[in-house]
C-alpha positions as CSV (number, residue, x, y, z in Angstrom):
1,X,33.0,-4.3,1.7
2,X,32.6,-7.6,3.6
3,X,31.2,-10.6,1.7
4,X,27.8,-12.0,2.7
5,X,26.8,-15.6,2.5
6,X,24.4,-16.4,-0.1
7,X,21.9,-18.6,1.3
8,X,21.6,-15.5,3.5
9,X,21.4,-13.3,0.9
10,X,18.7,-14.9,-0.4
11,X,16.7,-15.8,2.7
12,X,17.1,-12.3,3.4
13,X,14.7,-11.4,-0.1
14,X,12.7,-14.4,-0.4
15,X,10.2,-16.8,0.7
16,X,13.0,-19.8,0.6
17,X,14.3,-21.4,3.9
18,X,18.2,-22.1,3.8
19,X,17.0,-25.8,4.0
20,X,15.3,-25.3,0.6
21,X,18.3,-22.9,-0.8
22,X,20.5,-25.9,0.1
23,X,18.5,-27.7,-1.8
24,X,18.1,-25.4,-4.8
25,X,21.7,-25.2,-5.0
26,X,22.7,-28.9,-4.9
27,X,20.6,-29.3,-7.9
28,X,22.4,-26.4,-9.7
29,X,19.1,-24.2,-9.6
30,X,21.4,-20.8,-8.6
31,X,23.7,-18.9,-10.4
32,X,26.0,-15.8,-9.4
33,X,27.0,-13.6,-11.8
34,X,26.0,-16.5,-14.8
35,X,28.1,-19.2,-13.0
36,X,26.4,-21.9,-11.0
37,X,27.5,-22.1,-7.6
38,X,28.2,-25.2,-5.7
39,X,27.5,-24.3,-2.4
40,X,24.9,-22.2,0.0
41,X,27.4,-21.1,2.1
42,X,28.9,-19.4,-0.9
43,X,29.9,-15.6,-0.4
44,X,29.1,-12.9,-2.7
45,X,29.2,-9.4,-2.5
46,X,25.2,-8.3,-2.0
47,X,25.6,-5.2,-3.7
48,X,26.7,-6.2,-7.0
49,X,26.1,-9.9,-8.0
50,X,23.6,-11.0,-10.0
51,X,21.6,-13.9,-7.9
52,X,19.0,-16.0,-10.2
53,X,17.2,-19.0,-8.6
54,X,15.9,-21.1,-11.8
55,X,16.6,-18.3,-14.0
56,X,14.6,-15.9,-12.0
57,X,16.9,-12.8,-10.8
58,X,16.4,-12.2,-7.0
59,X,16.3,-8.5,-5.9
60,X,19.0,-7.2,-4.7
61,X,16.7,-5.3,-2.3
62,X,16.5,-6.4,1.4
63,X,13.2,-4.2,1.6
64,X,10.6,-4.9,-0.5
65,X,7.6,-1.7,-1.4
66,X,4.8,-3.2,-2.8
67,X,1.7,-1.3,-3.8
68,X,-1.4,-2.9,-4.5
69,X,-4.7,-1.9,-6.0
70,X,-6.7,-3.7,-3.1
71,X,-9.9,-5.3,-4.1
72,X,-13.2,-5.6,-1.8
73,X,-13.4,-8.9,-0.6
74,X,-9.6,-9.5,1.2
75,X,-8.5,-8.4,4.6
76,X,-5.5,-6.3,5.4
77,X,-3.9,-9.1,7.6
78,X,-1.0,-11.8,7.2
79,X,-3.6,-14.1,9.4
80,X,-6.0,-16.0,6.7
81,X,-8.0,-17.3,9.7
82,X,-11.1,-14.4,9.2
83,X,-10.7,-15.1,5.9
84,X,-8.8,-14.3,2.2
85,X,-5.8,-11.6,2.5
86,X,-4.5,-9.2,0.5
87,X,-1.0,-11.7,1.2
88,X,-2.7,-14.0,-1.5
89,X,-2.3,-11.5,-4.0
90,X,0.8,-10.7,-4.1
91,X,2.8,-12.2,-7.5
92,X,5.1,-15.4,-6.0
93,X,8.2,-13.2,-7.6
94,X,7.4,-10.6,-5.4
95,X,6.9,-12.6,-2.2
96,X,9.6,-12.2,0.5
97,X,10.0,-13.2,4.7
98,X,8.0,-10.8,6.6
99,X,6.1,-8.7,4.2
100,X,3.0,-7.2,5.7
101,X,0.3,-4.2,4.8
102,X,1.6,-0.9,6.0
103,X,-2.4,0.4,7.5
104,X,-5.7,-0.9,6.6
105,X,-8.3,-0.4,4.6
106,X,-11.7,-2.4,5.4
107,X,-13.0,-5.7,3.9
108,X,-15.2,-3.9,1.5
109,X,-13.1,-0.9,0.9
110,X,-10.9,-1.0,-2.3
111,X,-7.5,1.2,-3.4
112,X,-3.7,1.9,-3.0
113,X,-2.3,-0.5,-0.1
114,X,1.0,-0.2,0.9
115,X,2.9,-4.0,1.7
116,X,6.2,-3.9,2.8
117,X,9.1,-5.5,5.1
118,X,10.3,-2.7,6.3
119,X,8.9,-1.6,9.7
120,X,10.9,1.5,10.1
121,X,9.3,2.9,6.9
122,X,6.0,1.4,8.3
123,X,6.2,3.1,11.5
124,X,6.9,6.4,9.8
125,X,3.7,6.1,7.9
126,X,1.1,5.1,10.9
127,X,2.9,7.4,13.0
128,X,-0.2,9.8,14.7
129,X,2.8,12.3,15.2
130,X,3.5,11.9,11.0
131,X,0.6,13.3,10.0
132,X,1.0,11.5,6.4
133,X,-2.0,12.3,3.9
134,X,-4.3,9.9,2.7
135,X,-6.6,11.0,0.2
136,X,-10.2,9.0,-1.1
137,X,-13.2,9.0,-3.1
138,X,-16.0,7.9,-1.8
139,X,-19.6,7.1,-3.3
140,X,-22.6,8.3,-0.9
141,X,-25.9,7.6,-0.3
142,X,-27.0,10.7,-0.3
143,X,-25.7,14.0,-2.1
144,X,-22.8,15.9,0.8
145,X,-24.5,18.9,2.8
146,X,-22.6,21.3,1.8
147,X,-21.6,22.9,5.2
148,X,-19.6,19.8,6.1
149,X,-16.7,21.0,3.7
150,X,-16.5,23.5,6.4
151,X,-17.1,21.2,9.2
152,X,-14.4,18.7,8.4
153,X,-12.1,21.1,7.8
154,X,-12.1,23.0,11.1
155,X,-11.7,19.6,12.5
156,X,-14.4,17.2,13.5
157,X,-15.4,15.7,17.3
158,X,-18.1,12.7,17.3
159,X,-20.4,12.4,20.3
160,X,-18.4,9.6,22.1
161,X,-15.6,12.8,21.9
162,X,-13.5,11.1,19.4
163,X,-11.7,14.0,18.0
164,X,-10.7,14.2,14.1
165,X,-8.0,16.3,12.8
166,X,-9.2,18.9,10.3
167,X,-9.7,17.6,7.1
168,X,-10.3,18.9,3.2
169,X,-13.4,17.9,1.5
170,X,-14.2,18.5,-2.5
171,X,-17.3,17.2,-3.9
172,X,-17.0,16.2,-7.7
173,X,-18.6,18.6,-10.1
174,X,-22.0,16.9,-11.9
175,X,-22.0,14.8,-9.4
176,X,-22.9,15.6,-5.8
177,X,-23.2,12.2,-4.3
178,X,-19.1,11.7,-5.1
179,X,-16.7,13.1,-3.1
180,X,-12.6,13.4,-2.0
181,X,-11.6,13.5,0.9
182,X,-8.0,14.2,2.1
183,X,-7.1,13.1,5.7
184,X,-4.1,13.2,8.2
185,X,-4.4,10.4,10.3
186,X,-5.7,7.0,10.5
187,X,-8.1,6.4,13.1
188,X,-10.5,3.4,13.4
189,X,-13.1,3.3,10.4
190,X,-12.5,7.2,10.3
191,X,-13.8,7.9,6.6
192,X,-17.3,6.5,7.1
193,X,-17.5,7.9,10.5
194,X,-16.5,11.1,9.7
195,X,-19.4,11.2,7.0
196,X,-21.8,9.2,9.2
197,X,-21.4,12.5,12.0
198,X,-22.8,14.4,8.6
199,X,-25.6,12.1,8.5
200,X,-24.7,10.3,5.2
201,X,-23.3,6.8,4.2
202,X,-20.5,5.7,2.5
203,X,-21.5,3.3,0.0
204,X,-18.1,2.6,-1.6
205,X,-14.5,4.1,-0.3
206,X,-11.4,3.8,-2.3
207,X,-8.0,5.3,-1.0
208,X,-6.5,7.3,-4.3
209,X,-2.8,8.2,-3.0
210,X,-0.3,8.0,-0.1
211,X,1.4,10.8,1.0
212,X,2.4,12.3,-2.4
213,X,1.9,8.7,-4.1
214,X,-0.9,8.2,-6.4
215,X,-2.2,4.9,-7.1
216,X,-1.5,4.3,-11.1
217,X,-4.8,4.2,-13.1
218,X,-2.9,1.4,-14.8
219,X,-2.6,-0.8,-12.0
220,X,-5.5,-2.8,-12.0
221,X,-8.0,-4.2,-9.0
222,X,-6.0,-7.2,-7.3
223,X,-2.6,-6.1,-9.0
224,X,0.7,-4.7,-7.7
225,X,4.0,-2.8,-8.5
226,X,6.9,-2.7,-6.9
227,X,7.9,0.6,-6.0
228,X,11.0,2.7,-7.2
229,X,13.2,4.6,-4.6
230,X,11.8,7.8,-5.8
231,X,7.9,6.1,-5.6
232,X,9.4,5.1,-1.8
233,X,10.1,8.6,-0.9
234,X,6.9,9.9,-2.5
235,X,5.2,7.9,0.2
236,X,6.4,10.6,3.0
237,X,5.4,13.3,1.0
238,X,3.1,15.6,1.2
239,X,0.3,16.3,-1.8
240,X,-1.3,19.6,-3.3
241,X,-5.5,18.8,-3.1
242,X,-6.5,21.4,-5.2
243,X,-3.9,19.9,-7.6
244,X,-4.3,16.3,-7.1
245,X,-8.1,17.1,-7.8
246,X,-7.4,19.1,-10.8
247,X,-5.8,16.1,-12.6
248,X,-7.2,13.3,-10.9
249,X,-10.6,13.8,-10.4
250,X,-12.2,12.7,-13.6
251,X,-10.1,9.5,-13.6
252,X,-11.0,8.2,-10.2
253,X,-14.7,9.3,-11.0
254,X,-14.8,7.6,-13.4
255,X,-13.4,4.2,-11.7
256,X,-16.1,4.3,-9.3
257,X,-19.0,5.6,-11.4
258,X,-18.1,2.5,-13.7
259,X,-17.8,-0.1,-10.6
């Protein structure tokens, strides 16, 4: 397997210019393999060595999966001009060039966020054609008609003719003013205005899984995880409602009943 330079290598899975991996190196800051290395433009083989900057391993990962538990408050944007981003959030370890969210979830909408380098898996997941589930709670103002289960899940078209795709609906037992809400596309502010056409609000909205992933009841508001291969391939998957509900419904009702 051909050897890769390692200022590359790690340029490639961090924030650090080669300028400042030149640096790092000339003051003995990076090992291979336990050894310091003497120069940037020393090769190693990028599957196997162990590369530390500072005592700090660097992943060996050129793709980085990061899922966050967004909080309210941050945009879904690498640009801080309109304000804080979820980029601020993300652990310096886990930092690397070209990370960005994978979708979007509004200012004051909370939940699993998906930030990642890797815009083929990106692509995959905003596809319209890929039809990847997305499922949330959301807090109402007013307790769910009951004929809108039915509604959204023939499929729902607004007065300006925006059609949505059919979508399931379950509202949480003792409490009718709760409800989840799995969806198969991502269109513009398409939660709230699928519950606005039923003549309701949504207060609060957080998104509870992607595809089959579900956002860890461990992983608290503002924190993030980097994802497994198997988590990565959970992403594309597709998830039981009636199941997810099942098991998940008390724990996410409670998260919001609580907030």
């Amino acid at each position: 397997m051909p050897l890769v330079r390692l200022d590359k290598y790690i340029s490639e899975r961090t924030e650090h210019t080669r300028s400042q991996i030149k640096t790092l190196v000339q003051k003995g800051k990076v090992t291979v393999d336990g050894v310091i290395v003497k120069r940037s433009d020393h090769k190693i083989d990028d599957v196997s060595a162990d590369v530390k900057i500072g005592g700090e391993s660097v992943s060996g990962q050129k793709f980085r999966y990061i899922l966050m538990n967004k909080p309210e408050g941050y945009i879904c944007s690498t640009d801080d001009h309109d304000g804080r981003t979820v980029m601020e959030l993300i652990p310096p370890e886990m930092r690397a060039k070209g990370l960005f969210p994978a979708g979007r979830l509004d200012k004051d909408s909370l939940g699993a966020l998906l930030i990642t380098n890797d815009g083929e898996l990106a692509h995959r997941l905003l596809s319209p054609a890929s039809h990847i589930p997305k499922i949330y709670i959301v807090k109402l103002d007013r307790p769910l008609d009951i004929k809108y289960i039915d509604i959204f899940k023939k499929g729902l078209k607004l007065s300006d003719d925006v059609q949505f795709l059919p979508a399931d609906v379950k509202i949480v037992e003792n409490c009718d003013t709760l409800a989840f809400i799995r969806i198969h596309e991502g269109k513009f502010h398409q939660v709230k205005r699928m519950f606005e056409a039923a003549e309701n609000h949504v207060q609060i909205l957080m998104r509870v899984s992607l595809g089959g992933l579900v956002l860890p009841e461990t992983l608290g508001k503002g924190q993030c995880m980097e994802l497994l291969h198997k988590d990565v391939e959970n992403l594309t998957a597709d998830m039981d409602f009636e199941a997810f509900y099942d098991r998940f419904s008390a724990i996410f009702s409670a998260i919001l009943i609580n907030k």
